[in-house]
Biopython code that builds the backbone (N, CA, C, O; Angstrom):
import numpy as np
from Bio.PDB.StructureBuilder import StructureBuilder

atoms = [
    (1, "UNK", "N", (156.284, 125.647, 67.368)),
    (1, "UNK", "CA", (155.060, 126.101, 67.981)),
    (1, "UNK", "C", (154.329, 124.926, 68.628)),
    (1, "UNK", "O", (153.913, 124.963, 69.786)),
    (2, "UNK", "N", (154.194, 123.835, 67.770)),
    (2, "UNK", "CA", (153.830, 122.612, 68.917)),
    (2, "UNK", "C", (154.316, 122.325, 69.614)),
    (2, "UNK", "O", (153.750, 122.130, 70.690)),
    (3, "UNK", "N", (155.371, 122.157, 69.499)),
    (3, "UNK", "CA", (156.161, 121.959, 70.768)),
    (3, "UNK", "C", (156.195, 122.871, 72.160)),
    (3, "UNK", "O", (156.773, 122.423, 73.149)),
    (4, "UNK", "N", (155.558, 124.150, 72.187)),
    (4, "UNK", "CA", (155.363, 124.880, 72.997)),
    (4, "UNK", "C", (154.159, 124.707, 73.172)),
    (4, "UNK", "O", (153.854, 125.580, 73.985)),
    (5, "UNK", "N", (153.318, 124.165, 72.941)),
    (5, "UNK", "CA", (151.753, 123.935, 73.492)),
    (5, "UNK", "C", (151.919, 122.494, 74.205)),
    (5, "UNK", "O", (151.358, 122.259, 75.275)),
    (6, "UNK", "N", (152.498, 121.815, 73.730)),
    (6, "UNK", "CA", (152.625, 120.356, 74.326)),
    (6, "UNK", "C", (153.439, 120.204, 75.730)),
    (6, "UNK", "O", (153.456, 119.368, 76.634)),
    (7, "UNK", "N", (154.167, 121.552, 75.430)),
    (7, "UNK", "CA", (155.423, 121.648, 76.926)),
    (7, "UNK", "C", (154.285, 122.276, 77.679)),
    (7, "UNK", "O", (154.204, 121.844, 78.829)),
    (8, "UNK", "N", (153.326, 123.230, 77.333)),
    (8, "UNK", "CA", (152.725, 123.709, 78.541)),
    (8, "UNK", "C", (151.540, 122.843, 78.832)),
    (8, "UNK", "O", (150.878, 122.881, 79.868)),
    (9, "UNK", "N", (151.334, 122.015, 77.747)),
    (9, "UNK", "CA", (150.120, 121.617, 78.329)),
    (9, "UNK", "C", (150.530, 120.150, 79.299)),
    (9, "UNK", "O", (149.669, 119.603, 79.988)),
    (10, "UNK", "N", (151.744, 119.717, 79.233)),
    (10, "UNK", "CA", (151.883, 118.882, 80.091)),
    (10, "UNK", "C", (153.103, 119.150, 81.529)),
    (10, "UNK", "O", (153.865, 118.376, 82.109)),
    (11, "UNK", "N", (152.921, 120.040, 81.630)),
    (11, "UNK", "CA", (153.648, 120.989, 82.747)),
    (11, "UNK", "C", (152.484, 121.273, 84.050)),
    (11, "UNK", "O", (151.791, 122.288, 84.132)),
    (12, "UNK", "N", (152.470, 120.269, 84.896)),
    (12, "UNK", "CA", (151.865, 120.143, 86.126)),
    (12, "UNK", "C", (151.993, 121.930, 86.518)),
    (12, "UNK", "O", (152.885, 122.775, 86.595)),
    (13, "UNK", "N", (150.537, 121.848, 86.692)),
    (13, "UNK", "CA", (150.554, 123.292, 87.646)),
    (13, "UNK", "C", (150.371, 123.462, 88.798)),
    (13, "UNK", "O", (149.378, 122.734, 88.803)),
    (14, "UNK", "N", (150.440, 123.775, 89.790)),
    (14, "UNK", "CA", (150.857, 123.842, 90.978)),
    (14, "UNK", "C", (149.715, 123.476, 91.849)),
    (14, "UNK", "O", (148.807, 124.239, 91.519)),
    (15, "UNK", "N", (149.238, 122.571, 92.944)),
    (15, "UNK", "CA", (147.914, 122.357, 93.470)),
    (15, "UNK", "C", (147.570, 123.212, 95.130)),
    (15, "UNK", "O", (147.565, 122.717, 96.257)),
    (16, "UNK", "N", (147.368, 124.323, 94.787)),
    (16, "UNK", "CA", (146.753, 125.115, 95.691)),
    (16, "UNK", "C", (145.377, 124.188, 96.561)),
    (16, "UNK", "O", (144.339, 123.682, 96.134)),
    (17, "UNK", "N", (145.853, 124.262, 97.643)),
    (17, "UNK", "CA", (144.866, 123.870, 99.150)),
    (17, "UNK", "C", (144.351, 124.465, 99.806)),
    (17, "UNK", "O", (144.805, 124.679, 100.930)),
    (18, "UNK", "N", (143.088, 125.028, 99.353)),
    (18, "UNK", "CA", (142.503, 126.409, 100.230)),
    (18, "UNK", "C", (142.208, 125.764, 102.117)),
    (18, "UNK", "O", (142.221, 124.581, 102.457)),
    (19, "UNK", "N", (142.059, 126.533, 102.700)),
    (19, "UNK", "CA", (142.050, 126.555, 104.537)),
    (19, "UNK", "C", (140.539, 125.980, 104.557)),
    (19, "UNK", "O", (139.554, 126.362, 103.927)),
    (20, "UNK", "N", (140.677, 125.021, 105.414)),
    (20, "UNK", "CA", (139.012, 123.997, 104.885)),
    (20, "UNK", "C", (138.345, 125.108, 105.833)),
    (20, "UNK", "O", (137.154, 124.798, 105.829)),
    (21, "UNK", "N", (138.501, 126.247, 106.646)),
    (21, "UNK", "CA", (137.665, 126.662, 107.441)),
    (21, "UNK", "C", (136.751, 127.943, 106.666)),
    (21, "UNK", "O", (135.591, 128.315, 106.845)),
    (22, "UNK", "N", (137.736, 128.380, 105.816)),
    (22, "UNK", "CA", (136.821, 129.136, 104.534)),
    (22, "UNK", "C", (136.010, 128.598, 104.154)),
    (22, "UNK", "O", (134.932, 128.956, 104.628)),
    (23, "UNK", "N", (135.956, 127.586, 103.238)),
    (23, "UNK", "CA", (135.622, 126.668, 102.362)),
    (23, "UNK", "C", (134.369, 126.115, 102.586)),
    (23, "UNK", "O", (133.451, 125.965, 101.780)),
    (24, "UNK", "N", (134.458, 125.648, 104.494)),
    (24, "UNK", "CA", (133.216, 124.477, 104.770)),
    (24, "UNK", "C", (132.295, 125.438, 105.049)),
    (24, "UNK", "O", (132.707, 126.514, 105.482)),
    (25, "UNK", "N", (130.854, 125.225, 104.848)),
    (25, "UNK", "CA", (129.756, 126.115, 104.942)),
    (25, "UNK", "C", (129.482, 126.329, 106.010)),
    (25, "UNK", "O", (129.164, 127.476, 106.324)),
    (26, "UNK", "N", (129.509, 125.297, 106.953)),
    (26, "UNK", "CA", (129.442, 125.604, 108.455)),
    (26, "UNK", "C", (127.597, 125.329, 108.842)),
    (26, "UNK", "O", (126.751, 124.632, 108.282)),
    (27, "UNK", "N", (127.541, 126.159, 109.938)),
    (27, "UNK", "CA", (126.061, 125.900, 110.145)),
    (27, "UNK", "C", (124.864, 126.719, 109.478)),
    (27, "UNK", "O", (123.703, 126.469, 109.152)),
    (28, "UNK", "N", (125.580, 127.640, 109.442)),
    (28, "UNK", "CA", (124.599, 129.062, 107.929)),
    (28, "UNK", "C", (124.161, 128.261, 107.007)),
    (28, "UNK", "O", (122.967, 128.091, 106.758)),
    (29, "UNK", "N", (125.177, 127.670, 106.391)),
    (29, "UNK", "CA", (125.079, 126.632, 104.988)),
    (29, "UNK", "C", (124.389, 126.115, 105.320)),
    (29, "UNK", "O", (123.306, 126.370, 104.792)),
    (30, "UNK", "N", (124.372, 124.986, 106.423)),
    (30, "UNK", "CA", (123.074, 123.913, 106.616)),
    (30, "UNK", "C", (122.059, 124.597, 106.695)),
    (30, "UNK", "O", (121.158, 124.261, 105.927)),
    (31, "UNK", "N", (121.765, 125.908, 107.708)),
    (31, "UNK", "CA", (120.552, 126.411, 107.491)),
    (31, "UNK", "C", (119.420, 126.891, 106.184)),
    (31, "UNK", "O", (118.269, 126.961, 105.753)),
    (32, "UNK", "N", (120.451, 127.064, 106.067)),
    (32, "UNK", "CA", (120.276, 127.706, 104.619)),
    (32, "UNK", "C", (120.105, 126.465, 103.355)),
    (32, "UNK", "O", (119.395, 126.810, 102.410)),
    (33, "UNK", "N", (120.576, 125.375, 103.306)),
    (33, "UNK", "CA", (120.156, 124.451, 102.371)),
    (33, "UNK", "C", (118.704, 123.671, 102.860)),
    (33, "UNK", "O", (117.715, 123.356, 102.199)),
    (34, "UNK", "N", (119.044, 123.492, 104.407)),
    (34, "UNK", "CA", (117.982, 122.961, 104.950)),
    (34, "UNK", "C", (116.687, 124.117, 104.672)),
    (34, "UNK", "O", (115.645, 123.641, 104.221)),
    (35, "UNK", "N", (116.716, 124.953, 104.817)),
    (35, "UNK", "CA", (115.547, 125.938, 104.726)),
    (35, "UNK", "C", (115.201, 125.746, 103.527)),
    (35, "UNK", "O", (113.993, 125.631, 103.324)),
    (36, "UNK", "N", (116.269, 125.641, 102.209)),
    (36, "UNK", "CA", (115.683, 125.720, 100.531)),
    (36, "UNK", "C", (114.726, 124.130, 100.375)),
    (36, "UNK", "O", (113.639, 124.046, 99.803)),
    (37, "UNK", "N", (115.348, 123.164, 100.934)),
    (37, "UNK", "CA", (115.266, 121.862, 101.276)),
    (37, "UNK", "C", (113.325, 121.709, 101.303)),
    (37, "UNK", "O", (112.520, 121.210, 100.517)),
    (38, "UNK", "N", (113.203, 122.355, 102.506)),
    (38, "UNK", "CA", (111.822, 122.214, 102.953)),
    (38, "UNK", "C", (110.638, 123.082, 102.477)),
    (38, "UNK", "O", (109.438, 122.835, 102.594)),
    (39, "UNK", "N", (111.319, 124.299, 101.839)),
    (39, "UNK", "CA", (110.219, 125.274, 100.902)),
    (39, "UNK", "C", (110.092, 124.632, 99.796)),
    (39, "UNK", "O", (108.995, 124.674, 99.240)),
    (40, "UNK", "N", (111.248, 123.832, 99.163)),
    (40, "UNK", "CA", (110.780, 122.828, 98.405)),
    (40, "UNK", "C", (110.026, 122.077, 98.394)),
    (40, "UNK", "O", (109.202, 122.057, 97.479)),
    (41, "UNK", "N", (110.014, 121.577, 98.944)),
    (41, "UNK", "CA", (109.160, 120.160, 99.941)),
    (41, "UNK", "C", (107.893, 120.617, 100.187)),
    (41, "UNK", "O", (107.017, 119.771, 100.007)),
    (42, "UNK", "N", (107.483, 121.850, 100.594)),
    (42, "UNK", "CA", (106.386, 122.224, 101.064)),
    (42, "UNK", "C", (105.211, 122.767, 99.333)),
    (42, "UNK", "O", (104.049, 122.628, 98.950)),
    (43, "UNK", "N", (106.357, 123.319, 98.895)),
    (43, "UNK", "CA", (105.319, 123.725, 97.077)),
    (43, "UNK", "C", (105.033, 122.583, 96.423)),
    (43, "UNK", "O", (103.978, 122.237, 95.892)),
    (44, "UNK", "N", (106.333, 121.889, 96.533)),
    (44, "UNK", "CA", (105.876, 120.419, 95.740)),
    (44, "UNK", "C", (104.489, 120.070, 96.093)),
    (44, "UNK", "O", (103.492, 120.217, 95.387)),
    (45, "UNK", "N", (104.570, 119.549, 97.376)),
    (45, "UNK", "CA", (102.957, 119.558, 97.973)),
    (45, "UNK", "C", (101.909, 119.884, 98.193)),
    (45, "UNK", "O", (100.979, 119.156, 98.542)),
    (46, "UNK", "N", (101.890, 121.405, 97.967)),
    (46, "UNK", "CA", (100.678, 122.359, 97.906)),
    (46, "UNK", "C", (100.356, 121.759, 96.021)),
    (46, "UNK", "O", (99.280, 121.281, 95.662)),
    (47, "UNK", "N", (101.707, 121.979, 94.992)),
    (47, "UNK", "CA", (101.107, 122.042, 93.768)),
    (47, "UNK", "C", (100.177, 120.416, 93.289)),
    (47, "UNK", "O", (99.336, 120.224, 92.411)),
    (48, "UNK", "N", (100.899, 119.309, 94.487)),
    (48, "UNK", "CA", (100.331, 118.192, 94.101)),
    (48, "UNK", "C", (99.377, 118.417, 94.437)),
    (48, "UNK", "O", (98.722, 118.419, 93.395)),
    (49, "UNK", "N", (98.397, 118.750, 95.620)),
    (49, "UNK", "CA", (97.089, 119.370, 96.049)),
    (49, "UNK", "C", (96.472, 120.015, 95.498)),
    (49, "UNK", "O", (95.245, 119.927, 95.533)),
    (50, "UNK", "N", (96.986, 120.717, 94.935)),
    (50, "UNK", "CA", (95.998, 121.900, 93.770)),
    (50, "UNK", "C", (95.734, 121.011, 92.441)),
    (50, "UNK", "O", (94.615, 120.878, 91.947)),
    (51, "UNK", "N", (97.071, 120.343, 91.862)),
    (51, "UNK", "CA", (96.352, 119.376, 90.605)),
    (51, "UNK", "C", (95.515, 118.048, 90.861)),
    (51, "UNK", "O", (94.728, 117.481, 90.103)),
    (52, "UNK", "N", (95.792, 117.818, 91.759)),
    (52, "UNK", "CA", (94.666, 116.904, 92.778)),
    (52, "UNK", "C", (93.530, 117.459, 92.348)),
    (52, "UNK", "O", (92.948, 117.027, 91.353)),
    (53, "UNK", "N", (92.969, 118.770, 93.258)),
    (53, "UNK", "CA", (91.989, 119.064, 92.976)),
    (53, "UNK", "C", (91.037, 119.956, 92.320)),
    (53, "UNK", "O", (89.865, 120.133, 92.654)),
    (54, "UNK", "N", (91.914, 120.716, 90.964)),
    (54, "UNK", "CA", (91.607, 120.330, 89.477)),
    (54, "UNK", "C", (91.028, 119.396, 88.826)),
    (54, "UNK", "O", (89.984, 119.328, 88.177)),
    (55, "UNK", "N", (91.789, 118.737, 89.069)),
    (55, "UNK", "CA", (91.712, 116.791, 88.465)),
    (55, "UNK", "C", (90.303, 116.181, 88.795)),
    (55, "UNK", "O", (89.674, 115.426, 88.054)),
    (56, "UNK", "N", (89.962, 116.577, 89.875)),
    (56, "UNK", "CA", (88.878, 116.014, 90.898)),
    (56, "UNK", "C", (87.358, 117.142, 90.355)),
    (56, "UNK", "O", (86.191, 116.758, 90.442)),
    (57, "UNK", "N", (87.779, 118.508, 89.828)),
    (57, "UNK", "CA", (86.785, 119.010, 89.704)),
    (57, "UNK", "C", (86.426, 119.010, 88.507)),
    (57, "UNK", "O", (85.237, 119.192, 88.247)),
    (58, "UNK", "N", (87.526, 118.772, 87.318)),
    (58, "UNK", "CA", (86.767, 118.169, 86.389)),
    (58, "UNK", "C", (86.052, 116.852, 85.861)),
    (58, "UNK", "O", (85.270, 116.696, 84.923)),
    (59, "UNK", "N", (86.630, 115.879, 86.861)),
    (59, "UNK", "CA", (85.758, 114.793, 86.308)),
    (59, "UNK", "C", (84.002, 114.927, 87.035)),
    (59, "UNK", "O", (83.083, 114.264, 86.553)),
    (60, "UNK", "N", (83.831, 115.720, 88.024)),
    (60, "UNK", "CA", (83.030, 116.205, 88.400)),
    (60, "UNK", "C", (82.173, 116.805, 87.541)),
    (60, "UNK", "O", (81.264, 116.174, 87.000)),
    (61, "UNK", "N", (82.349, 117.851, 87.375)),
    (61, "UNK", "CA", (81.835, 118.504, 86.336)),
    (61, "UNK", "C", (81.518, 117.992, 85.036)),
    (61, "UNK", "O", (80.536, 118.326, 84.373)),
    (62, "UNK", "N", (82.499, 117.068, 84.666)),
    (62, "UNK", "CA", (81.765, 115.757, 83.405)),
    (62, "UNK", "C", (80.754, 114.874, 83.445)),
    (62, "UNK", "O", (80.130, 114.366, 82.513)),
    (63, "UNK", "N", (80.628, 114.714, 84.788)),
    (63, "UNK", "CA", (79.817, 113.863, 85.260)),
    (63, "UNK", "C", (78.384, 114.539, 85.420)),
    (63, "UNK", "O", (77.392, 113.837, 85.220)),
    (64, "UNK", "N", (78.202, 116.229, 85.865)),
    (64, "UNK", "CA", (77.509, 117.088, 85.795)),
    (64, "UNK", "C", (76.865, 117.162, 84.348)),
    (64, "UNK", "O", (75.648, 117.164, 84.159)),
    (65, "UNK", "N", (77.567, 117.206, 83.616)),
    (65, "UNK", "CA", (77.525, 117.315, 81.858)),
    (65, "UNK", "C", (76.944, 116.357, 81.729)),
    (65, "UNK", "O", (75.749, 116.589, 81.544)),
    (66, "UNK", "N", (77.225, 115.199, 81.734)),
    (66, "UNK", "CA", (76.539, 114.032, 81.057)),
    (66, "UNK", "C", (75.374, 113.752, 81.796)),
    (66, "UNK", "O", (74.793, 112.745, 81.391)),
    (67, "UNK", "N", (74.742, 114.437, 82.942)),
    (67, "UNK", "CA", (73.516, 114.329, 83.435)),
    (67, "UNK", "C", (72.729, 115.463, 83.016)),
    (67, "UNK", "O", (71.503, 115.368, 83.082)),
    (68, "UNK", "N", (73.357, 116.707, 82.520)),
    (68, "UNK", "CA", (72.243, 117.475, 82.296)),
    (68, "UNK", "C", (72.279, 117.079, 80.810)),
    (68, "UNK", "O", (71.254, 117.362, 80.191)),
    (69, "UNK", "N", (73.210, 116.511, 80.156)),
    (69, "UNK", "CA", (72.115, 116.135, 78.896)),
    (69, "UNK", "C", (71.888, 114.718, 78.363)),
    (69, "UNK", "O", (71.780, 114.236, 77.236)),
    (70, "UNK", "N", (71.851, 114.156, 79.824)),
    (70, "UNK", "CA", (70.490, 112.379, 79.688)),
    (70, "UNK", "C", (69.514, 113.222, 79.518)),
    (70, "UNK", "O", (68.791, 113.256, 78.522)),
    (71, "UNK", "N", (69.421, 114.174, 80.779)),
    (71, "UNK", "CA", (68.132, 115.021, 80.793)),
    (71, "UNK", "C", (67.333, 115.454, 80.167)),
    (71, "UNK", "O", (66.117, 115.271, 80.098)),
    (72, "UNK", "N", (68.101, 116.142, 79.609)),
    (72, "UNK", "CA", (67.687, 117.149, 78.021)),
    (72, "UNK", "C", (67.397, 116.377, 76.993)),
    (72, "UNK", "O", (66.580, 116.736, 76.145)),
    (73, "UNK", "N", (68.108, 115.078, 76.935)),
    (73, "UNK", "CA", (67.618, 114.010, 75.683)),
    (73, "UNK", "C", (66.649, 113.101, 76.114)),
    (73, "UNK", "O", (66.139, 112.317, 75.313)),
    (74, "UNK", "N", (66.313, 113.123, 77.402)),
    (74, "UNK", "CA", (64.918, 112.548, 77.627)),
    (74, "UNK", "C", (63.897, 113.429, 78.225)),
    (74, "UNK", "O", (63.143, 112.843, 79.002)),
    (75, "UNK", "N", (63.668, 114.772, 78.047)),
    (75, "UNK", "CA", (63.129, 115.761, 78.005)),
    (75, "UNK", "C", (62.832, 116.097, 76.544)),
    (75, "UNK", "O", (61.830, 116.704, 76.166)),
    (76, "UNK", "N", (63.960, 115.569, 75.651)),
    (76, "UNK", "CA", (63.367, 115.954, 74.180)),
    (76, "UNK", "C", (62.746, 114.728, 73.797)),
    (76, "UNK", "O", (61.800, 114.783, 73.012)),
    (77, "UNK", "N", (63.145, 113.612, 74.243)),
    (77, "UNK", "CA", (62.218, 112.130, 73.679)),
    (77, "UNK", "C", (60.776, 112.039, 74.354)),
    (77, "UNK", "O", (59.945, 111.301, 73.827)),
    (78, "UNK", "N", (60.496, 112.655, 75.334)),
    (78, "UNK", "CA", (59.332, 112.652, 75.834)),
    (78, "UNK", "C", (58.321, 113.551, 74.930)),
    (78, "UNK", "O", (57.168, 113.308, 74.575)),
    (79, "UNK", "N", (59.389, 114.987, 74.613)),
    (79, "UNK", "CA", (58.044, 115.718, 73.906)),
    (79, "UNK", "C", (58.130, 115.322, 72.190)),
    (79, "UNK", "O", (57.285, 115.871, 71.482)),
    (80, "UNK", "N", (58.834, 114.663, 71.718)),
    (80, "UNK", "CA", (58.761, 113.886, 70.363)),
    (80, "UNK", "C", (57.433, 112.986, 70.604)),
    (80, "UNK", "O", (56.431, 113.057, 69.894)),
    (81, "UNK", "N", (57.613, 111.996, 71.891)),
    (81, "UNK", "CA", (56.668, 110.945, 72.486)),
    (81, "UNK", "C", (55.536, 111.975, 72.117)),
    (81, "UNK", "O", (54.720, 111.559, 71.294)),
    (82, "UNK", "N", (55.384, 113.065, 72.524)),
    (82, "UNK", "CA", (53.909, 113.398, 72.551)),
    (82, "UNK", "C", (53.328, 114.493, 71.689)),
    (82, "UNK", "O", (52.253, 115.093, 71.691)),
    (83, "UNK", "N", (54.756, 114.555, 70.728)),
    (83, "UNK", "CA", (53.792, 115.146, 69.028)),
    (83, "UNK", "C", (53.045, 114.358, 68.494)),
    (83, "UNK", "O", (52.060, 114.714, 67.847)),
    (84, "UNK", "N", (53.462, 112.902, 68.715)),
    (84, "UNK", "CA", (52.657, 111.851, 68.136)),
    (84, "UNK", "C", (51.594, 111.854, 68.143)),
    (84, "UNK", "O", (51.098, 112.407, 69.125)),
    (85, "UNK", "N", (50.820, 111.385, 67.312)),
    (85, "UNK", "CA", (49.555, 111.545, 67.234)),
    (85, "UNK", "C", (48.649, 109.891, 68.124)),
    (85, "UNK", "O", (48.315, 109.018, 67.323)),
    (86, "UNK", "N", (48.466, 109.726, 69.040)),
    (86, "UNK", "CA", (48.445, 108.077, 69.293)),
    (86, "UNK", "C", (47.671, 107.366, 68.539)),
    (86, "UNK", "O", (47.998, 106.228, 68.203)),
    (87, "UNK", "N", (46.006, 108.189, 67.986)),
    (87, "UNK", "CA", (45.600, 107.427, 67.086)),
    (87, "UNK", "C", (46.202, 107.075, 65.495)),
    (87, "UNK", "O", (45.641, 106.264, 64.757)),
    (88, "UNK", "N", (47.192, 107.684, 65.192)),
    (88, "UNK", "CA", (47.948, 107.159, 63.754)),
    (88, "UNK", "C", (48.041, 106.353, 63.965)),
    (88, "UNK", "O", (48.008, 106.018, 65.149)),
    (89, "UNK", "N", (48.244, 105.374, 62.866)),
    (89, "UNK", "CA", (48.920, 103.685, 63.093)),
    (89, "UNK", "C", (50.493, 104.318, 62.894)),
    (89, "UNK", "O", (50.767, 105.499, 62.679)),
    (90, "UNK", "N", (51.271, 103.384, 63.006)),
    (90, "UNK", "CA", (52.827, 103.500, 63.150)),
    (90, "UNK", "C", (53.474, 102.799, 62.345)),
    (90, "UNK", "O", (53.100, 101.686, 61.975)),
    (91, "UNK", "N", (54.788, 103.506, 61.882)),
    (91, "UNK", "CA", (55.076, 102.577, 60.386)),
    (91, "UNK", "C", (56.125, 101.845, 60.853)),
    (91, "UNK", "O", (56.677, 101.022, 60.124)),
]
sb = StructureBuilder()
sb.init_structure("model")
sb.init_model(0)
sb.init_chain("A")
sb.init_seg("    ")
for serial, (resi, resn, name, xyz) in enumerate(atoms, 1):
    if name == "N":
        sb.init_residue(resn, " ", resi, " ")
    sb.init_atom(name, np.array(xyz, "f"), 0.0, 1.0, " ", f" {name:<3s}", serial, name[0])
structure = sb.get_structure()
């Protein structure tokens, strides 16, 4: 039985040469890769644009944040400032 796996497995099989005119894609093919080529090319770029400007609207918006509450914390230190009583002495 090994010996029949070893005979076939080293028994050259025959090398079929298909007609290169089947085979080559021709100008369809180029169209057609070239077309996948550039819709590629074109999303890549829209999606870098869109996380671009994501990216861009949140640091924005952080920046929004941390001004409305300087605000608010010196809107609350002002009216602390003026529960005070000014004539108390201060400890």
């Amino acid at each position: 039985m090994l010996s029949v796996i070893v005979a076939l497995a080293t028994t050259p099989s025959p090398v079929v040469t298909p007609d290169e005119s089947i085979v080559t894609p021709g100008p369809l093919g180029f169209a057609a890769i070239a077309f996948i080529a550039i819709a590629v090319f074109l999303l890549v770029f829209d999606m870098l644009r869109r996380i671009r400007r994501g990216r861009y609207r949140e640091e924005v918006n952080a920046e929004l944040d941390a001004e409305e509450q300087a605000r608010a914390a010196a809107a609350a230190s002002e009216t602390d400032d003026e529960d005070i009583d000014p004539t108390s002495p201060r400890r």
